[in-house]
C-alpha positions in Angstrom: 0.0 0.0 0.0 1.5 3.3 -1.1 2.6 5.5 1.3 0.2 8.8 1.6 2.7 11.1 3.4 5.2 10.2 0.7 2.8 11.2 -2.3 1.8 14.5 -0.5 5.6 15.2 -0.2 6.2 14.1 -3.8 3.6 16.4 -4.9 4.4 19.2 -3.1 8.6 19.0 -4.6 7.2 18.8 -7.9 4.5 21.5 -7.8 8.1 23.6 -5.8 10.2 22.5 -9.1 7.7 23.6 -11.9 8.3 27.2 -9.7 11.7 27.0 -9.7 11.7 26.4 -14.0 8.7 28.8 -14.8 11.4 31.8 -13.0 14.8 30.4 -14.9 12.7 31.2 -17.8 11.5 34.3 -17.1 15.3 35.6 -16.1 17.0 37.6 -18.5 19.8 35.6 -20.0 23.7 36.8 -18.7 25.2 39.2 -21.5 28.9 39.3 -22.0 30.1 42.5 -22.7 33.0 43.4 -24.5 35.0 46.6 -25.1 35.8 48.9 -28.3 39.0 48.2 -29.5 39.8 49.9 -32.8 37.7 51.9 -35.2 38.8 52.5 -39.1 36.7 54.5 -41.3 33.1 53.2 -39.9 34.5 49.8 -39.7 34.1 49.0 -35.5 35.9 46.6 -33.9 35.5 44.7 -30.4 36.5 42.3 -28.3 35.5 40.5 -25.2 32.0 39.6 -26.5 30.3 37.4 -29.2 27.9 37.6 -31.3 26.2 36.2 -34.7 26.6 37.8 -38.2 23.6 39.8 -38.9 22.9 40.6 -34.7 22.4 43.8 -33.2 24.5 45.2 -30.6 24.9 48.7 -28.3 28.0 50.7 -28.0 27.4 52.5 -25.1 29.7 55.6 -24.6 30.2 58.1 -21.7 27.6 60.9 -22.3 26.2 60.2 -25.4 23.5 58.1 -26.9 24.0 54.2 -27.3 25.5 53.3 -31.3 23.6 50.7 -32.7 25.8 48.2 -35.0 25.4 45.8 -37.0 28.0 41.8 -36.6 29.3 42.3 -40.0 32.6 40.1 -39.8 34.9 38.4 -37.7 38.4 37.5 -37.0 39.6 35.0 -34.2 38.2 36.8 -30.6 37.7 40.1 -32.6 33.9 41.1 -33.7 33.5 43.6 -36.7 30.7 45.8 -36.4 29.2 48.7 -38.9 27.1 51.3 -36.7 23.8 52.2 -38.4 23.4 55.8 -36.6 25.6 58.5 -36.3 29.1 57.8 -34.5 29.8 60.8 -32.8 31.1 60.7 -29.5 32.1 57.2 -29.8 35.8 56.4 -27.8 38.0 53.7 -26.7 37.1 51.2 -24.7 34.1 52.2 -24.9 31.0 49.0 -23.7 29.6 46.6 -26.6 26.9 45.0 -25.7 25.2 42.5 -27.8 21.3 41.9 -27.8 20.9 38.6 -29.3 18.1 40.0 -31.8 18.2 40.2 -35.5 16.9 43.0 -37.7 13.3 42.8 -38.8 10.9 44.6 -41.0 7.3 45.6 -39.8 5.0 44.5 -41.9 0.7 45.0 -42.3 -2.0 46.9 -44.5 -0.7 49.7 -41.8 2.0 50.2 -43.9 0.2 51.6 -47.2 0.8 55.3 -47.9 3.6 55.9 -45.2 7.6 56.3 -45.7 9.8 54.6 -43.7 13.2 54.6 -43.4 15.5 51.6 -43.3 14.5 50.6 -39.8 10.7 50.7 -40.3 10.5 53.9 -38.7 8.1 56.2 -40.3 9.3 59.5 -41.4 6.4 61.3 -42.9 5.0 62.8 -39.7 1.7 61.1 -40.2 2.0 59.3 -36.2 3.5 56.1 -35.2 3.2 52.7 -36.9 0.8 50.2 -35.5 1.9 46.9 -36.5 1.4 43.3 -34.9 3.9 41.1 -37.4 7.3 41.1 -38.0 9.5 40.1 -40.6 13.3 38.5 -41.5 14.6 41.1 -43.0 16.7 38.3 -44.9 13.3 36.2 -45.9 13.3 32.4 -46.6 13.8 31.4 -50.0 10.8 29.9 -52.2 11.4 26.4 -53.7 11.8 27.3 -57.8 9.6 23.9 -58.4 7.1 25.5 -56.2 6.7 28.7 -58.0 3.7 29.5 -60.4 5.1 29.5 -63.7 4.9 33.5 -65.0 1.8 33.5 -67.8 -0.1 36.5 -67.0 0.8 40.2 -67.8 1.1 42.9 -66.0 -0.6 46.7 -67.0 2.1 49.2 -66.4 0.5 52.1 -67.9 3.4 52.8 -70.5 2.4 52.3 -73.7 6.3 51.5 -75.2 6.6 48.9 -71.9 2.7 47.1 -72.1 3.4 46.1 -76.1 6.8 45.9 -77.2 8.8 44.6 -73.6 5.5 43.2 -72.0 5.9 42.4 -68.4 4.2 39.0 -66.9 3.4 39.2 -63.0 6.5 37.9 -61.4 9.4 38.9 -63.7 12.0 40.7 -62.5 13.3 43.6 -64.7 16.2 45.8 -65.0 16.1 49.7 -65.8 19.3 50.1 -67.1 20.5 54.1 -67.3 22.6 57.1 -66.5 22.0 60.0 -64.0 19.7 62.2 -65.7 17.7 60.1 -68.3 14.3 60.0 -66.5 14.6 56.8 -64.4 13.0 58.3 -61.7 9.8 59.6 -63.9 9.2 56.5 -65.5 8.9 54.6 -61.9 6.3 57.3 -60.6 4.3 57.3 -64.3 3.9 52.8 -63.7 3.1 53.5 -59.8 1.0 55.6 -60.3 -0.5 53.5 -63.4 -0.2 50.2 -62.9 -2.7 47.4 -62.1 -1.1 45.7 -59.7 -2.5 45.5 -56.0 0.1 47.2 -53.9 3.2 49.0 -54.7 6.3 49.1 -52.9 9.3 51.7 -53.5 12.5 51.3 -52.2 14.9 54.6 -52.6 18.3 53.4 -51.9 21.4 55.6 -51.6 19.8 58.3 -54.0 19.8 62.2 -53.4 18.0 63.1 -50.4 16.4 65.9 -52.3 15.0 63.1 -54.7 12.9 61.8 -52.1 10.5 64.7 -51.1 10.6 65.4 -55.3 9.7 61.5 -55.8 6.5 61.0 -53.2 5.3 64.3 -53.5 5.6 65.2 -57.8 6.0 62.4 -59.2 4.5 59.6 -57.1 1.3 62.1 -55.7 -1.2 61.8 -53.2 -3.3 59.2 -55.2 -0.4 56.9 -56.1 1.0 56.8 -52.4 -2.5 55.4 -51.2 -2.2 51.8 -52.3 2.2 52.1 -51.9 4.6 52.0 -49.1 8.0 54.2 -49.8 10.9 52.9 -47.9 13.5 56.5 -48.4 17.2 55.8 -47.2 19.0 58.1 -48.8 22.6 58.4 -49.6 23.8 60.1 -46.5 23.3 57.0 -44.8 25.6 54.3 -43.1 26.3 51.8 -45.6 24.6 48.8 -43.5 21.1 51.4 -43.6 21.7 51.7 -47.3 21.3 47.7 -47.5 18.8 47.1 -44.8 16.3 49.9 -46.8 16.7 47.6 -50.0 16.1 44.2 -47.5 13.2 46.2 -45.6 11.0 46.7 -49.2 11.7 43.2 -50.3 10.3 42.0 -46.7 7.4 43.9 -47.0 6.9 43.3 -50.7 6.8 39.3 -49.9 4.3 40.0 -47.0 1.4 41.2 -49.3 2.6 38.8 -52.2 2.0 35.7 -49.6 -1.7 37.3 -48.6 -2.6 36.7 -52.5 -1.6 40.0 -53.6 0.3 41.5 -56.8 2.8 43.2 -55.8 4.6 45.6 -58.1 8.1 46.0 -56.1 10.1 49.2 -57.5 13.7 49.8 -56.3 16.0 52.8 -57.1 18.6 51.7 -57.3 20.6 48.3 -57.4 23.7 50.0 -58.1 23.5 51.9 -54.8 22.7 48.4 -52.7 25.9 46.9 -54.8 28.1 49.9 -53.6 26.9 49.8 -50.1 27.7 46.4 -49.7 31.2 46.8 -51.5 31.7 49.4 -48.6 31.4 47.2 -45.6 33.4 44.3 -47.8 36.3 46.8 -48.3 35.8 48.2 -44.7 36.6 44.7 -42.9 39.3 43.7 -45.3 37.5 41.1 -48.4 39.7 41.9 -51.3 38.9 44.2 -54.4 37.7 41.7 -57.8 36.5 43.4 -60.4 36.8 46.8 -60.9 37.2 46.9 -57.2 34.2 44.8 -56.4 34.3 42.4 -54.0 33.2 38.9 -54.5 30.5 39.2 -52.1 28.9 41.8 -53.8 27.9 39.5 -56.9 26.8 36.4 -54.6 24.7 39.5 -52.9 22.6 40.5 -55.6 21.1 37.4 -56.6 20.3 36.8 -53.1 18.4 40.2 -53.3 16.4 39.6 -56.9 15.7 35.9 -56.7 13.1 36.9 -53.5 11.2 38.5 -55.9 8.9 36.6 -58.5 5.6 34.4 -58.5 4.8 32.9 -55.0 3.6 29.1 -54.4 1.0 27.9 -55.6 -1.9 29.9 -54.6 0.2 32.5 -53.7 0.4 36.8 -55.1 3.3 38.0 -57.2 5.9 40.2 -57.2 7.0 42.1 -59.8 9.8 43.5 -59.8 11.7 46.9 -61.8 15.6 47.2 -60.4 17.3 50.3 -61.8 21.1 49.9 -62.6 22.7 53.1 -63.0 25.4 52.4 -66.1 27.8 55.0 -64.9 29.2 56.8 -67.6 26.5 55.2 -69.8 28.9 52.0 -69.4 26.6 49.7 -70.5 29.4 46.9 -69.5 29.8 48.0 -65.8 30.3 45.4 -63.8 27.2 45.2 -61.7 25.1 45.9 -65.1 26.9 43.2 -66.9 26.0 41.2 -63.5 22.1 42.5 -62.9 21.6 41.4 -66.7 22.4 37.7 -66.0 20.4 37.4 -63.4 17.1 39.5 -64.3 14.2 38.6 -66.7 14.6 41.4 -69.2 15.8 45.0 -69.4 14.9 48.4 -70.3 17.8 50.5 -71.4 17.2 53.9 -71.7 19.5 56.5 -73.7 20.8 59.6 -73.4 20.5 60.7 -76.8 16.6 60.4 -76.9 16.3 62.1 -73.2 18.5 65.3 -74.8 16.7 65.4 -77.6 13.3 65.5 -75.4 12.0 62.1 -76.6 10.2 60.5 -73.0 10.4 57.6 -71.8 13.7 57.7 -73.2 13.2 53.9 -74.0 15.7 52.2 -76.3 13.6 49.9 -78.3 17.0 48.1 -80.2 18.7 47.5 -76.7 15.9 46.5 -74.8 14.1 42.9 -74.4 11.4 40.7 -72.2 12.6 37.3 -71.8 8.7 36.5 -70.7 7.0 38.1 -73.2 6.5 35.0 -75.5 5.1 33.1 -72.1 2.3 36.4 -71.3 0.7 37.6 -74.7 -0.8 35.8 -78.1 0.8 35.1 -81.1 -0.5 37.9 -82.9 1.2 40.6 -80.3 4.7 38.5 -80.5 4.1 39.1 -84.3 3.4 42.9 -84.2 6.0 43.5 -81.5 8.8 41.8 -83.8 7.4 43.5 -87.0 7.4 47.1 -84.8 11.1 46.6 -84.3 12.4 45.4 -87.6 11.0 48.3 -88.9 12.5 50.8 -85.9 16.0 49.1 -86.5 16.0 49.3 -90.4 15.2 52.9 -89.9 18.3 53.3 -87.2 20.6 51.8 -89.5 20.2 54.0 -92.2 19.6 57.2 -90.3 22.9 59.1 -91.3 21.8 57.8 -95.2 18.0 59.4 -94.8 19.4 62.4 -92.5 21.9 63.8 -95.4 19.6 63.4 -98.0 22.1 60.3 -99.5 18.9 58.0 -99.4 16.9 58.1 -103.2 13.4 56.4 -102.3 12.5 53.6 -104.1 15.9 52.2 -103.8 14.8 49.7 -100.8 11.1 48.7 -99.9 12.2 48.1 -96.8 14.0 51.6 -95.8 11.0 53.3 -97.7 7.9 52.1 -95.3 10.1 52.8 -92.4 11.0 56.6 -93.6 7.0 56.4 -94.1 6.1 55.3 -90.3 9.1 57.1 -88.6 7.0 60.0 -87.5 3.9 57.5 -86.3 6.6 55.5 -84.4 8.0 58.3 -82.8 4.7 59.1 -81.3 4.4 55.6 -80.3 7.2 56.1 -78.6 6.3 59.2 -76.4 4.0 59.4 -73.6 3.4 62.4 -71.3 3.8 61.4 -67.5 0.2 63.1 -67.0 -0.7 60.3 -69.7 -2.1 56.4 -68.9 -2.4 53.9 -71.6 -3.7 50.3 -70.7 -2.6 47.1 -71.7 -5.5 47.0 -74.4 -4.9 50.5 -75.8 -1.1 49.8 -76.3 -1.6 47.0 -78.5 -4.0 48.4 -80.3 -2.5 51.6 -80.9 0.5 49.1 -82.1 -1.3 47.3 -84.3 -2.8 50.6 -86.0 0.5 51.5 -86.7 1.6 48.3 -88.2 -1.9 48.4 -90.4 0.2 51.1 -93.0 2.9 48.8 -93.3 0.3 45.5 -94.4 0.9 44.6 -98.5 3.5 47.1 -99.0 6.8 45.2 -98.0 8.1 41.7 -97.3 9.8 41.9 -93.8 12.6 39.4 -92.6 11.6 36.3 -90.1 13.8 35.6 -87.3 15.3 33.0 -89.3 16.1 34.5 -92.5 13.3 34.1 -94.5 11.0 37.0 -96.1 7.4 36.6 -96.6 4.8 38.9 -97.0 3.3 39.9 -93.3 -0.3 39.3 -92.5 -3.3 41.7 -92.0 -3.7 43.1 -88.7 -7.8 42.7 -88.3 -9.4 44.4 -86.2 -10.5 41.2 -84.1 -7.8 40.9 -81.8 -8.1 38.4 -78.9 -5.7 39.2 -75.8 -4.5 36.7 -73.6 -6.2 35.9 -70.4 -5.5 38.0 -67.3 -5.2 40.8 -69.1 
């Protein structure tokens, strides 16, 4: 027969232990500090303490404000860290304390028409942020058998974009340019235009002036009510710079995993490419090309490849990366790099943006790789036939220009002296000006009409035959 004093002990030492477990959890776990040992440039460095790559941590100083840093690096019992606030008043010795805690993005509907800077903070004076979910700022990446395939199109509103380099909901495209060319503009005209469901912006390591000029002239009132602007300008820390690129892919992947289309804009790639080649340089990775460090190119893949079609079931997001080709360098390094690993490019020139031609949109150097998967035979057709015509035109501008060119000489060069103007104005499109996915093609194929039974045009492989009608009953893909 069981003893009943012993069971009424034995209960009470267990219900005393379950006490005893339920307080070691609720106690704060011990931090190690560490001390500031050396600081180069804004490259921090500490030791006595430990901490994982990617955590936050406190330099605490004497009279001044804690630093927060990012673990960015490091080397035997020494931590590398790159502050994201200012670093004044920082000395040696000074107290680094790590936090344990990762950066995250806030994410929620409560996001939509607010700017934030690269730690979620909103900057717009519009009140605080009320969000209940959180976000990796690093994300998970998506299984590439368990995408949707891309086979819808997207409306931008640009009439050159939505027929000749149509966009399908989950591609990933490059905006290749100079300073100066209109970039900017042609981001506000598809935010504001588009038909996707939510719009994120991501302003990375541009002119701070930009900004203001950006939400308030270009993207307006009615734009910013279905977008959320994340603004880090170029002033910023380096690790900032990189965060406000991670924070608008974060909340970009929120809304695409509630069954949203997501059009993700970020300006620009080439600013996340040189803030990450900072901290590289700054903790001592070696210069590759053209003094980019390796890291840099295994970086933006990273970036781009969170973008795109969700599971199954899931939104989309698609997404426009501008690459500024310094010195209209079309073989920089990180353009030569963004074109390898993006679905298509827009290249815009700097002859047509002097000469007031806008968008600026160079129809030779630019190309979809989805296009053939989103819209019908008959617009693959037009779109090719649109082009030849362009190109046969370019090549024998300096010909036509000087009067050298006697018509009659070449079918060919004749219809496309005859549609340059009408092509032209294809081209152009006022930023006041929206044109939908069904008025862009038809406006192409109304153009293409003048050229039906008056030339033979070349095939893509080789071969000339005479081009068909363009009737007026079109049928458009679905989704459209």
């Amino acid at each position: 027969m069981a003893n009943p004093h012993y069971a009424t002990h034995n209960h009470i030492w267990k219900n005393q232990l379950k006490q005893i477990h339920s307080r070691i959890d609720q106690v704060d776990p011990v931090v190690v500090e560490g001390r500031l040992n050396r600081m180069v440039g804004l490259t921090l460095e500490a030791v006595g303490c430990q901490a994982v790559i990617g955590s936050r941590c406190l330099v605490k100083s004497q009279n001044t404000k804690p630093v927060e840093a990012e673990v960015v690096g490091f080397s035997g019992e020494k931590l590398f860290l790159m502050p994201t606030g200012n670093i004044r008043g920082i000395h040696p010795d000074a107290m680094v304390i790590p936090t344990h805690q990762i950066y995250e993005a806030h994410v929620g509907d409560a996001l939509l028409g607010r700017v934030l800077d690269g730690r979620g903070i909103p900057i717009d004076d519009k009140g605080p942020l009320v969000t209940n979910e959180r976000r990796a700022l690093t994300g998970e990446p998506i299984n590439p058998l368990s995408r949707n395939p891309i086979n819808a199109p997207l409306d931008v509103g640009v009439r050159a974009i939505n027929s000749l380099f149509s966009v399908g909901r989950g591609q990933r495209m490059g905006l290749f340019a100079g300073s100066g060319v209109g970039k900017s503009m042609l981001l506000g005209m598809m935010t504001k235009y588009t038909s996707a469901d939510v719009i994120v912006v991501g302003l990375i390591g541009e002119r701070g002036r930009e900004v203001k000029e950006f939400i308030e002239d270009i993207l307006g009132e009615e734009g910013l009510q279905r977008a959320v602007v994340v603004a880090v300008p170029a002033d910023q820390p380096p690790v900032m710079r990189m965060h406000g690129a991670y924070q608008a892919t974060s909340i970009a992947e929120h809304f695409r995993d509630e069954g949203k289309d997501v059009l993700l804009l970020m300006d620009s790639l080439t600013r996340f490419a040189q803030a990450q080649r900072e901290i590289a340089l700054a903790i001592g990775e070696p210069p590759a090309t053209k003094g980019y460090p390796p890291s840099v190119f295994a970086q933006l893949p990273q970036l781009v490849e969170r973008a795109g079609n969700g599971a199954e079931g899931g939104g989309s997001i698609t997404a426009f990366y501008t690459v500024l080709t310094e010195g209209d360098d079309q073989q920089d390094p990180i353009a030569d790099s963004a074109r390898a690993i993006l679905d298509g490019h827009i290249t815009l020139s700097r002859e047509l943006a002097e000469s007031g031609h806008y968008p600026a949109i160079d129809v030779e150097a630019s190309i979809s790789r989805a296009m053939n998967a989103v819209v019908s035979e008959e617009h693959i057709v037009a779109a090719q036939k649109f082009r030849q015509i362009y190109s046969v035109y370019q090549q024998n501008k300096d010909l036509i220009s000087v009067g050298a060119y006697a018509e009659g000489s070449n079918p060919q060069i004749d219809i496309a002296i005859r549609l340059h103007t009408s092509q032209q104005a294809f081209l152009k499109q006022d930023r006041n000006e929206a044109v939908s996915w069904e008025n862009s093609f038809a406006q192409l194929a109304g153009i293409l009409q003048h050229a039906t039974h008056e030339t033979e045009f070349v095939n893509g492989d080789g071969l000339s035959r005479a081009p068909q009608t363009m009737h007026e009953s079109r049928q458009l893909p679905a989704g459209t």
